[in-house]
N, C-alpha and C positions, 0 to 999 in steps of 0.2 A: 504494500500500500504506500503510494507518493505520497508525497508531502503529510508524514502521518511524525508526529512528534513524541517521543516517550520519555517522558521524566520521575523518574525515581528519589524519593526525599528521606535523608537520613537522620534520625533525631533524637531525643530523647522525651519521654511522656513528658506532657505537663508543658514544651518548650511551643508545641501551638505546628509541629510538621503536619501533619493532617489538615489543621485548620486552613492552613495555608494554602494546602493541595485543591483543598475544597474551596477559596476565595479565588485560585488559581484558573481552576475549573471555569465557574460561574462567569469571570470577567471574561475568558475565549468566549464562553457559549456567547454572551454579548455582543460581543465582537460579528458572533454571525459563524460560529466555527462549531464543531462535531466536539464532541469531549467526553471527558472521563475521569474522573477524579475516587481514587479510593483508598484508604490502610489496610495495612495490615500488621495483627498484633495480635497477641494471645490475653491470658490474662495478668500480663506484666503490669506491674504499678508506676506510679510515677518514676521518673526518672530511669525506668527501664529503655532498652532503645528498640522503636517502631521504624517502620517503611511505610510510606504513604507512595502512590503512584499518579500520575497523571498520564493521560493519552488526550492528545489537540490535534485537528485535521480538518482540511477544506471539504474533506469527502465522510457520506457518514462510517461509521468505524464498528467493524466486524470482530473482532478480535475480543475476547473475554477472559480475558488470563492476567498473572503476573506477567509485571514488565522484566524480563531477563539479561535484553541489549539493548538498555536504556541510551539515549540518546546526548541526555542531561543526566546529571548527578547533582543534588543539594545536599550539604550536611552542614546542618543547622548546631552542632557543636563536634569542636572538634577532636574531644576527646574521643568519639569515636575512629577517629583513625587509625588507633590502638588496638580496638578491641573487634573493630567491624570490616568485610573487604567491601569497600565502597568503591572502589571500582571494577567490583566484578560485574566484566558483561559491557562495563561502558567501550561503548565506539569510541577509537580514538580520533575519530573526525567530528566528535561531541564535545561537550565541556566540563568541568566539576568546577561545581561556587561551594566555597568552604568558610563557614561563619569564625575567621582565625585572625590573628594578630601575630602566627609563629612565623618564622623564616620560610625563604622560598626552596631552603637547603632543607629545612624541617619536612619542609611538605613532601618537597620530591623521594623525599628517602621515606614517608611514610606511605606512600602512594605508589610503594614498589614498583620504579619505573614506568608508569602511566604515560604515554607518549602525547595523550591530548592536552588538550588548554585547560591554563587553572586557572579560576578565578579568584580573588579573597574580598572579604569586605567583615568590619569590624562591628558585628551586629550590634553588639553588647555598648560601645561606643553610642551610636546611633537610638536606637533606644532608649540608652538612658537621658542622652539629650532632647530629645526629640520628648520623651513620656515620662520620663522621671524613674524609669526601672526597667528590669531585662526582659523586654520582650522580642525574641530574638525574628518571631517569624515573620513582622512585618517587613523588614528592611531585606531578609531573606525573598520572599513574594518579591519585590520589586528587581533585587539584583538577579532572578533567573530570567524575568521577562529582558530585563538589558541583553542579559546574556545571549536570550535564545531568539527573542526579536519575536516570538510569537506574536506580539502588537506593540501598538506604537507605546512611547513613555504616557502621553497623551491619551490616548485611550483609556488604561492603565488608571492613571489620575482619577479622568472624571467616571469611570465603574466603579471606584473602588472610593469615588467620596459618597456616590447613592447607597453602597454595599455597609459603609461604614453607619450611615446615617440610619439605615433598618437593623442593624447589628446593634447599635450603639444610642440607641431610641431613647433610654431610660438613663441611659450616662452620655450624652450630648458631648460634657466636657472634655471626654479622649478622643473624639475626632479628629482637632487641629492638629495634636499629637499626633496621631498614626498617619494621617496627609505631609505632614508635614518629615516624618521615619519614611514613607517613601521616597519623597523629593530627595533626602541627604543620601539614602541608597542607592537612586539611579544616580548620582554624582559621583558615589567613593566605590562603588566597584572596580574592579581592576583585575588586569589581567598581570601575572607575574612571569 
C-alpha cells in the first residue's frame, strides 16, 4: 500500500504515548486522511513501558495488525533505550524522534547502529515551560508531525486548538499551555 504511513510510539504508562497516538490519529482523519490509531499493553501499571501504533494514508487502509516495519519511531523517554529495541523493524529510510537531552554519541551506540535519521527534542524542557510540569506527549505529537510531514505545522495548530478546547472544556486554563508546547516543539526538533 503507497503512500501508507506507520508509526510506532514508545513510552512509558502514565507519560500520555497512547494519548498522543490517538490526538495523532484524529488530527490526519481531519486533515481528510485514512487512519489508525491504537496501544498496546497488558496489565502493566504506571510507568511500565507500552507501544501505541498509528497507520495514516491517502487510501482507505486494509491492514489490521501490529505495526512491525514501522516507518517512524517515537520514544517519549528515553530510558527506554536501555531496556527496549526501538528500532526493531524501523526502515532505515524512516526516522526515530527520541524525547532526550543525551549525546549524539549516546544515542548512536544505544540505537545499535540504526542507519536512519535521529531526531531529538527536549520534551521535558518544553513542557515545563510551556505548562509548568512534564508532560512529555505534547511536544512529542508535534515533533513526529515535523518529522514525518504527514500535515502541515498549520494544520496541526489549528486541529489541535479545536481538539484541545473539547478535551480541555472544564480546565480552559491549559490550552494556551499545550498550543503554545506545540509551537516550541515544531521549533527545537532537530535532526542530529
Amino acid at each position: 500500500m503507497d503512500n501508507l504511513i506507520e508509526i510506532r510510539w514508545h513510552g512509558r504508562g502514565g507519560q500520555g504515548a497512547k494519548t498522543a497516538s490517538l490526538l495523532l490519529a484524529d488530527a490526519a482523519f481531519n486533515t481528510g486522511k485514512y487512519i489508525q490509531g491504537f496501544p498496546e499493553y497488558g496489565p502493566e501499571r504506571m510507568g511500565a513501558p507500552i507501544t501505541a501504533y498509528n497507520r495514516i494514508s491517502s487510501n482507505p487502509i486494509t491492514i489490521h495488525s501490529n505495526i512491525y516495519e514501522p516507518d517512524y519511531v517515537v520514544v517519549v523517554d528515553d530510558t527506554l533505550l536501555e531496556c527496549v529495541d526501538v528500532t526493531a523493524g524501523l526502515k532505515e529510510d524512516g526516522a526515530i524522534v527520541i524525547n532526550t537531552t543525551k549525546s549524539a554519541d549516546y544515542l548512536e551506540t544505544a540505537l545499535k547502529g540504526y542507519k536512519g535519521n535521529i531526531y531529538t527534542i527536549d520534551a521535558r524542557k518544553i513542557s515545563e515551560e510551556a505548562l509548568g510540569r512534564y508532560f512529555p506527549n505534547t511536544p512529542m505529537l508535534a515533533a513526529i508531525v515535523k518529522v514525518s510531514g504527514i500535515m502541515t505545522d498549520e494544520a496541526l495548530l489549528e486541529d489541535m486548538k479545536g481538539s484541545f478546547k473539547h478535551k480541555f472544556a472544564k480546565k480552559p486554563e491549559v490550552i494556551d499551555g499545550n498550543m503554545k508546547a506545540l509551537e516550541l516543539a515544531l521549533k527545537e526538533v532537530k535532526k542530529i
